[in-house]
N, C-alpha and C positions, 0 to 999 in steps of 0.2 A: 727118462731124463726129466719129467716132469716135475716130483718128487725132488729131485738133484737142482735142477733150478731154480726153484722155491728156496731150497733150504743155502746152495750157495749164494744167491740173492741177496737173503736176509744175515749172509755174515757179511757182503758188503754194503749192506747198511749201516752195520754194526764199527766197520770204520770213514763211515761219513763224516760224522758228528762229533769227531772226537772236539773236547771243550781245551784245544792247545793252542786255537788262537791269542794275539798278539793283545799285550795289559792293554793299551787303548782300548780294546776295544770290550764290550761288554762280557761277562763268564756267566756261562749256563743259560744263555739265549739257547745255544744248539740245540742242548737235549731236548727243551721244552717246546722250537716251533717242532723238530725231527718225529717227538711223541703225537701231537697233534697232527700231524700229516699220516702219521703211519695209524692211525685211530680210524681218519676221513677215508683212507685208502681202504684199509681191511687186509692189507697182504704189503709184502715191502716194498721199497719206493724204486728201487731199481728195476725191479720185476714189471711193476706197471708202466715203465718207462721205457723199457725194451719193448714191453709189449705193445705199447703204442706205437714205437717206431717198425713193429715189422709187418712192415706192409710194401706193396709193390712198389716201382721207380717213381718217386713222388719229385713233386717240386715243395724244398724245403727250407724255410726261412729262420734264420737266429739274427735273432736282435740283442745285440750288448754293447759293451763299454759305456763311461763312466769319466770321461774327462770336468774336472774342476780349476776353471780359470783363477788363475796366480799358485793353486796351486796341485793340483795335476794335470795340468796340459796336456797332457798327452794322451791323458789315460791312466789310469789304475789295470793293474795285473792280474786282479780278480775277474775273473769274464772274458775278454780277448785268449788269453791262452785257454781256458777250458773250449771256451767256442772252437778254436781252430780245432782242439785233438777231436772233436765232438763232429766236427764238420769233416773232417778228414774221412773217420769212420764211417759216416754218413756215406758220402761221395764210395770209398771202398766197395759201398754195398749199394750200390746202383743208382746212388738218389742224386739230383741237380742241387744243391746246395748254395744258398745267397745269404751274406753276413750282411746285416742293415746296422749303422751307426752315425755318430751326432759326428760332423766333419771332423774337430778336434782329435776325435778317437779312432780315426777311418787309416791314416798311414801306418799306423804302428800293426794295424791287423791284416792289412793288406801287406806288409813285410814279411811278417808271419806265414800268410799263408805260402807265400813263394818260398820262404825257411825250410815249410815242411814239404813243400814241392807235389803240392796238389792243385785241382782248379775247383774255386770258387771267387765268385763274385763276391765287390763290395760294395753295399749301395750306401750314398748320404742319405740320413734322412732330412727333410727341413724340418724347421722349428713347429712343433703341433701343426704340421702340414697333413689336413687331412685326408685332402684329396690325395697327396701323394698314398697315403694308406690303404685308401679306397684301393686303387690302384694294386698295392702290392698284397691288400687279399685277393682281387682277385686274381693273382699270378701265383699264387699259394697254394698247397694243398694241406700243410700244415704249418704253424709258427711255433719257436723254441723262445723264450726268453730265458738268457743267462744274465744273472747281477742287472735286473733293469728293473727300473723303479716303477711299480706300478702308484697308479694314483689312488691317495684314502679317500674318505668318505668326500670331501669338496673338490675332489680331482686335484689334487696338489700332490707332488714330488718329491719326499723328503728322505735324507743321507740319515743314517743307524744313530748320528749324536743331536737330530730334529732339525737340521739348518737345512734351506731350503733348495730345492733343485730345478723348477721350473724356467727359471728363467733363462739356462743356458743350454737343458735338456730335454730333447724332445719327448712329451707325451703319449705312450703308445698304448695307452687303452683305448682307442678305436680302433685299432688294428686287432688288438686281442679279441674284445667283445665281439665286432665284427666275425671276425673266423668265426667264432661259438656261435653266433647268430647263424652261420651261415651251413654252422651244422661240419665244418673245417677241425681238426682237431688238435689243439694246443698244448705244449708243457713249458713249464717254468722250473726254473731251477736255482734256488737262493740261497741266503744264509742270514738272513737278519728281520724278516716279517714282513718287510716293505718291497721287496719286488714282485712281479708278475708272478703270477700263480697263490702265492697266500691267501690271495681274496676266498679261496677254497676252504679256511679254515678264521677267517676275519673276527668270525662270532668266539669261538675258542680261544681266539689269543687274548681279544681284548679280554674276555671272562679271566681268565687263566695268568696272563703275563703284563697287565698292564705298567707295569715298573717300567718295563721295553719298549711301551707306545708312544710315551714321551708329550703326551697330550699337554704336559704344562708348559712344554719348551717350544714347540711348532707354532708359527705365527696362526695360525688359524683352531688352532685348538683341536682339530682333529687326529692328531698324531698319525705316525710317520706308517702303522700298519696299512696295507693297499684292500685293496676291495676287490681287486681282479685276479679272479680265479684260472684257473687251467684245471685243463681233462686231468693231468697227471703234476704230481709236484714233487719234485725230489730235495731234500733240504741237505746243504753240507755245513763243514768248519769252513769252508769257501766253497763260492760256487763252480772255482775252478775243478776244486775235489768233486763237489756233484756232479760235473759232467764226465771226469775220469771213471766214477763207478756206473753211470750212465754205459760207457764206452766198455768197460768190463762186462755188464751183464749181457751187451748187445754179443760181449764175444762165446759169452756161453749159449745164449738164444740161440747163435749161428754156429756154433761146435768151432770156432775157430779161434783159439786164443793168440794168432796173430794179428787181430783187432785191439788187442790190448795197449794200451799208453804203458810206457817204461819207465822204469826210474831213473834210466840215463837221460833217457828223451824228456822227463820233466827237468830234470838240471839243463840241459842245452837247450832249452827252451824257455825258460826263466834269465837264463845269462843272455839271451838272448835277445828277451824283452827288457831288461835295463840296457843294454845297447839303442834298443829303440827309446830310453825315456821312459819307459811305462813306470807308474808308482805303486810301492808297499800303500794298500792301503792302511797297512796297520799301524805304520808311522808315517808318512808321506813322506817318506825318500826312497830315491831310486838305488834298492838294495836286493838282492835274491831272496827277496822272501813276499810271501803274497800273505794279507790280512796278518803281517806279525808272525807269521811261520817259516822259520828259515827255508829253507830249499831242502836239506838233508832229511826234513822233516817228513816235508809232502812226498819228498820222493820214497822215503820209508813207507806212507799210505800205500804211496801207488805200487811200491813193490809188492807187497802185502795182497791189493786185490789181485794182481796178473797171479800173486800163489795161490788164492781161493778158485783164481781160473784153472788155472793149471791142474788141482788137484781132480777138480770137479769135472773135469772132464775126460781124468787119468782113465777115469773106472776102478771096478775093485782090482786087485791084487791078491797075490800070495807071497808071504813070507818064507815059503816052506818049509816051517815047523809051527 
């Protein structure tokens, strides 16, 4: 299987990154952080992302969502829904699972999870509350970040067009650094350079993609790439996508492709979050589509990975002739 996992793996990389995100938002960012990450890793990103998670009944922390006062309240749809399928599967396979989030973005994930009718907690976090952090590495044995902004070079927060995030969302590179320090092992999971986990690849991007860093536009000059790395980094067209092939290779690692996310279950789960309010990040309305990707879209991806499961774990066959 070994061989078969490697190679199914690296075709759900292959539909991570597709560059179908939404015109706002920038084209051929994907390829370029997706190539850097699969360079820093040495093997594909899915692969080393199941592999991190297979490990005995852990206590396991995801930090997401992404709420912008006046104008996503609620939350953006990038992050919340990957987190739950992510956290569900999680839980599936033995682990305590805790969703950490900024108050704003805490109802719409805790609706969600009762949607898909599993149990996980959801904690608030406070604003750059460190103590509270201290705290939740030590209740950790590992932390995930999905869509969460890590901080660049002066610890500052910035959204994929440079405008600033600190001031409404909490700071979680003490929490990250922390785990690593503490020898804890972390993944991030992004799509745009600037959340948790990039810091893995900081020196590359800037070399490589500075057009992306946006160093002229950030009030501090630093641009909007993070400096906070993770053991493991999986990069999507969304991060929601990231955590669905996450959730795919976990099903091959385990022989069970009924860990797989569906393309039903991503429509009913997206219709489900503009019921809650949550936002296209890709236009900022409350539409079935995450970062500018309809729904028909994603759920085409996610069809796609459950068939690289499915095949791959078919075995060979005869045609007989």
């Amino acid at each position: 299987m070994a061989n078969t996992l490697e190679l199914a793996c690296a075709n759900l990389d292959n539909l991570l990154c597709l560059e179908i995100q939404g015109a706002a938002l920038p084209y051929g960012v994907k390829t370029g952080l997706y190539d850097a990450a699969r360079e820093a890793e040495g093997r594909p990103l899915t692969l080393a992302a199941a592999e991190l998670l297979d490990r005995p009944p852990s206590s396991i922390g995801i930090v997401t969502g992404a709420a912008v006062p006046d104008h996503m309240p609620a939350g953006e749809n990038d992050g919340p829904l990957g987190s739950v399928i992510l956290a569900e599967a999680l839980v599936q396979l033995g682990h305590r699972v805790t969703i950490y989030t900024d108050p704003p973005a805490a109802p719409p994930i805790e609706s969600l999870v009762k949607f898909r009718s599993f149990d996980a907690a959801c904690v608030h976090l406070g604003l750059h509350d460190i103590e509270q952090q201290d705290s939740i590495v030590h209740d950790l044995d590992m932390a995930i970040g999905v869509e969460r902004h890590g901080g660049n070079p002066k610890g500052n927060l910035y959204g994929v067009t440079g405008l600033p995030r600190h001031a409404f969302r909490s700071n979680v590179d003490h929490l990250f650094t922390s785990m690593t320090r503490m020898g804890k092992a972390t993944l991030g999971v992004g799509d745009g350079g600037n959340e948790v986990g990039f810091g893995k690849v900081y020196d590359v991007l800037c070399e490589r993609m500075p057009e992306f860093n946006l160093k002229e536009t950030t009030e501090c000059g630093e641009g909007i790439f993070t400096i906070i790395p993770a053991d493991a980094l999986v990069v999507g067209t969304s991060s929601n996508i990231g955590c669905y092939g996450i959730v795919a290779a976990l099903a091959l690692k385990f022989e069970n492709a009924e860990l797989c996310h569906t393309a039903d279950s991503e429509r009913a789960l997206v219709a489900e979050g503009v019921k809650l309010g949550l936002t296209d990040g890709g236009s900022g309305q409350i539409i079935e589509a995450i970062d500018g990707v309809p729904v028909a879209d994603n759920a085409a991806v996610v069809y796609l990975m459950e068939a690289v499961v499915r095949r791959a774990l078919a075995g060979p066959g005869d045609r007989g002739f």
